[in-house]
N, C-alpha and C positions, 0 to 999 in steps of 0.2 A: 496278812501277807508278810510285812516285816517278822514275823517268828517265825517263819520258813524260809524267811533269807538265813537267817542266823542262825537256823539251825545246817543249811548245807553247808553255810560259810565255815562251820565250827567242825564241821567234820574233815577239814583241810586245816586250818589254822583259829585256834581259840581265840586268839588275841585277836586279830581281823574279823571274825564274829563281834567280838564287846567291844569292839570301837564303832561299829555301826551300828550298834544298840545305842548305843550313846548318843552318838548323832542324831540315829532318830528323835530319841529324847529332848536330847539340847535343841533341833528346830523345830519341833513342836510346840515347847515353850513360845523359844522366839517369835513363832508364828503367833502367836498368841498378841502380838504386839502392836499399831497401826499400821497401814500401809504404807508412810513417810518412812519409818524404819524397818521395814519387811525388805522396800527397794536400796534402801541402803545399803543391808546384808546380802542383797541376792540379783539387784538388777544386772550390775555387772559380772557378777559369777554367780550363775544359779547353784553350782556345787560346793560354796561355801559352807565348812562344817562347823557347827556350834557346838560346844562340850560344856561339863557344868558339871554344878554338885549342890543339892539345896541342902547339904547341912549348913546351920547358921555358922559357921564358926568364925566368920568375920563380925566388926563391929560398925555399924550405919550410924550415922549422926547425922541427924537431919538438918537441911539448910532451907532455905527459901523457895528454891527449884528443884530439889532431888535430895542428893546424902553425898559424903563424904564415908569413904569406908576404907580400913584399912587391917590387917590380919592373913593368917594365911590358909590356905585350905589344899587339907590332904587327898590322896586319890584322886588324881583330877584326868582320868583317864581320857587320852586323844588330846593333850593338849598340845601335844609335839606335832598335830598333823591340823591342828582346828586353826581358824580363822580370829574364831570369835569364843568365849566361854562366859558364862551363866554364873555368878556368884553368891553364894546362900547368904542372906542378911536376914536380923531382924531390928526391930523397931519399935517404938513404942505412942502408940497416935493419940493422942488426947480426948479424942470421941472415942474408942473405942478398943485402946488398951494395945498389947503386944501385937505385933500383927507380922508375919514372915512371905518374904518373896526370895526373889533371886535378881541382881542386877547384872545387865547384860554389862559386858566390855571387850574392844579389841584385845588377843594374848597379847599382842604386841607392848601393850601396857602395864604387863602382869610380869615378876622376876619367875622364872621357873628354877627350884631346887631340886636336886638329884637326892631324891628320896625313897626313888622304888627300886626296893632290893631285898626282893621275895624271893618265893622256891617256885610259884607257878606263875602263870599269865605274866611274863616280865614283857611279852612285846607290845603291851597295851600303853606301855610308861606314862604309867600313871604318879607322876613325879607330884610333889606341893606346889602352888604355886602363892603368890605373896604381893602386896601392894600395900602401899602407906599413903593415905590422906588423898586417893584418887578420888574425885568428883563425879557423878553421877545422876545423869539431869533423871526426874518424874518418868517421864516418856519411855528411857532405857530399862523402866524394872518390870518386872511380873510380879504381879500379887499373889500368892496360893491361896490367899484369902479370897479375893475376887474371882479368880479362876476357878476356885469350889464354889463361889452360889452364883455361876454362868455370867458374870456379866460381861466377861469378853466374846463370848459368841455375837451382843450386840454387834461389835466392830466387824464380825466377819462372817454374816448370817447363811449364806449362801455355803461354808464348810462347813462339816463333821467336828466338831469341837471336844475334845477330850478335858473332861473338870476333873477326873479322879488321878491324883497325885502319884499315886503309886502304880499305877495302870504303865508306867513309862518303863518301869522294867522287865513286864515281858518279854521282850526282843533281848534278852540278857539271861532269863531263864530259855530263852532258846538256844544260845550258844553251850549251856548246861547240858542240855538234851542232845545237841549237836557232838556235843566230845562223848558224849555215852555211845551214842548211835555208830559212829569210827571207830570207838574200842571193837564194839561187838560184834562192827565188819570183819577189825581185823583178828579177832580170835578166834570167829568162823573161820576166814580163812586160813587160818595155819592149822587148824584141825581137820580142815579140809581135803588141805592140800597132805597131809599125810603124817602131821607132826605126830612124835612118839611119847605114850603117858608113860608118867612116873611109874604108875601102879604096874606091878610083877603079872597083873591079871588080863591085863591086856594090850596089845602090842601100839593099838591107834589109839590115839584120844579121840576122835572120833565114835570108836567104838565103847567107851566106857563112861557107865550109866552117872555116874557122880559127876561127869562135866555136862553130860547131856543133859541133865537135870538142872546144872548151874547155869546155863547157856539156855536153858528153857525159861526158867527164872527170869535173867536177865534181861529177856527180850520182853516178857509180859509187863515189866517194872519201865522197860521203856517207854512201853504203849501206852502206859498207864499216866507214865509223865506227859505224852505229847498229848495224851486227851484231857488230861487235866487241863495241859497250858492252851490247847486248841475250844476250851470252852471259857476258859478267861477273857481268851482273845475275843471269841465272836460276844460275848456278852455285854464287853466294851465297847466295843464297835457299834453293835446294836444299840445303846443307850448315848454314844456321840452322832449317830444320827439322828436319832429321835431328840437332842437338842436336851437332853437329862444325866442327870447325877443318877449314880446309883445308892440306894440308901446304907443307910453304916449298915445291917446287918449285910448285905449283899457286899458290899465292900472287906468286909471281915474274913467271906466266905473265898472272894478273890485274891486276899491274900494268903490266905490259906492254902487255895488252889497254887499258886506259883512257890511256895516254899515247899509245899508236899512234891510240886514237878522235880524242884532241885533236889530234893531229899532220896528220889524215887533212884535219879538218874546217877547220884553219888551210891544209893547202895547197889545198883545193878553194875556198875565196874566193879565194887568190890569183887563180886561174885564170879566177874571177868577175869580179873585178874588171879582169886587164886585159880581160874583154870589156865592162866597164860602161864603161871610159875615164877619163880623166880626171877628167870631172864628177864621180863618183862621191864627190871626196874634197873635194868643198866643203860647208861649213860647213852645218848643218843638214839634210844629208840622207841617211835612214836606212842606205846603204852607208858614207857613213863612218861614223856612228856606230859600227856592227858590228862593222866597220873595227879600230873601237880599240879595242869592247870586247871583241873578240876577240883581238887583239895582245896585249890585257892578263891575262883570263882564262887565255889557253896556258901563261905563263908561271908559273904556281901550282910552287912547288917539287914536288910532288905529280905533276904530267905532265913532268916535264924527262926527255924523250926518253932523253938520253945515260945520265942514273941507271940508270935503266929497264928500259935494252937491257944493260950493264953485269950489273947482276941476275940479270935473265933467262940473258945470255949464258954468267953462272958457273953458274947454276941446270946449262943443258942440256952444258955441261963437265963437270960434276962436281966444281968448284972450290968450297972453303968459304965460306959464307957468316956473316956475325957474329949471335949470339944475341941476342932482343931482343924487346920483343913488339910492337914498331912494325914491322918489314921483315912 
């Protein structure tokens, strides 16, 4: 269901799509948590939003009851509107070697820098955010570790528990699909409505076979992206009810699926665009917008095509893949 919010959400505003992707993200985590700190976050405001980012790129130093952590972390998309945000740490545990979560904390506690100053997706302000020798009890973190071999379904048996790490940005390759799906609206309709082709051969775009063809394209490259991302979705779902992990080769294949969705729905604007022309990329109008924040969104380390196909491709060889509870 959340990939069909995001995706109508995206077809009005890209950035208001991937911040509730995010959200979703960040409370799912959170959820992840006990009840003592579930009612923290949400007794008194159940619309409390969490945001986050599990790259490590902060440094944890363990103490007796939790970590000390301090560093800064980029992209931290929704922090300007979150409550609360998820921070990527890693660790090093003496049974059992490196080991990566995320620690929860009030923004309130976090410096935020004005770092986001892109070409696309700017209303998501996704700024750095920074903390020095903040403390951090046990209780406020999330394991990826523990979260991939289920042991926090114990704490909340009775929910759908989501263990696969990367599962969380679907609702994100929906806003992808979302700004393709608005392009294609809107350059149906201006050829619809009567706009005039370049070509000397014919008076409508409408009528001429080289946009028809591109516009036919486009829309199959869409379908193709939302059934891609509509069988990720259900296969997650089905495997968080049933209280299971999916195995790395199936895991390979889902990320596969969500970067081939974003790949699909970036070339099907191409194809949009050169039917929309030229205009299409002057300043304040909704194809460029798209434009960039689609340019921008694809890029997410998370859809990088080549990673992706890589994975997959030793997946379906039979070539080793590295242990870890992120892949």
């Amino acid at each position: 269901m959340v990939t069909e919010v995001c995706i109508e959400l995206a077809r009005g505003c890209a950035a208001s799509s991937w911040i509730v992707g995010i959200a979703y993200g960040g409370c799912l985590f959170a959820g992840q948590l006990d009840d003592r700190i579930r009612r923290i976050l949400w007794a008194e405001n159940p619309d409390a939003i969490v945001c986050g980012t599990a790259n490590p790129s902060g440094i944890a130093t363990r103490t007796t009851q939790g970590f000390t952590i301090e560093g800064t972390w980029s992209w931290m998309s929704g922090v300007h509107h979150a409550d609360w945000a998820l921070l990527g740490i890693q660790w090093t545990d003496e049974m059992s070697g490196p080991r990566r979560g995320m620690a929860l904390v009030s923004t309130r506690e976090l410096k935020v820098i004005d770092t986001w100053r892109v070409a696309g997706m700017r209303g998501t302000g996704s700024d750095t955010v920074a903390t020095n020798g903040l403390h951090v009890a046990d209780e406020w973190v999330v394991s990826l570790d523990a979260m991939a071999d289920g042991e926090y379904r114990s704490r909340h048996p009775d929910e759908p528990r989501v263990t696969f790490h990367l599962s969380i940005n679907l609702p994100l390759v929906g806003t992808c699909v979302g700004i393709a799906v608005s392009v294609l609206e809107t350059v149906i309709a201006a050829a619809i409505g009567g706009k005039r082709a370049a070509s000397p051969l014919y008076t409508s775009l409408a009528e001429a076979p080289a946009h028809q063809i591109n516009i036919a394209r486009a829309a199959v490259m869409i379908d193709t992206a939302r059934l891609h991302l509509a069988r990720a979705a259900d296969e997650v779902d089905a495997h968080a009810r049933a209280g299971g992990r999916p195995d790395r080769s199936s895991r390979a294949r889902l990320r596969m699926d969500a970067s081939h969705a974003v790949h699909c729905a970036r070339d099907a604007v191409s194809l949009l665009l050169d039917t929309g022309g030229a205009g299409s990329f002057a300043d304040g109008t909704v194809l460029q917008r798209a434009w960039r924040d689609l340019e921008t969104a694809s890029r997410h380390a998370a859809f990088s095509l080549q990673t992706s196909s890589e994975i997959y491709g030793r997946v379906l060889l039979g070539r080793s893949l590295p242990t870890g509870p992120v892949l």
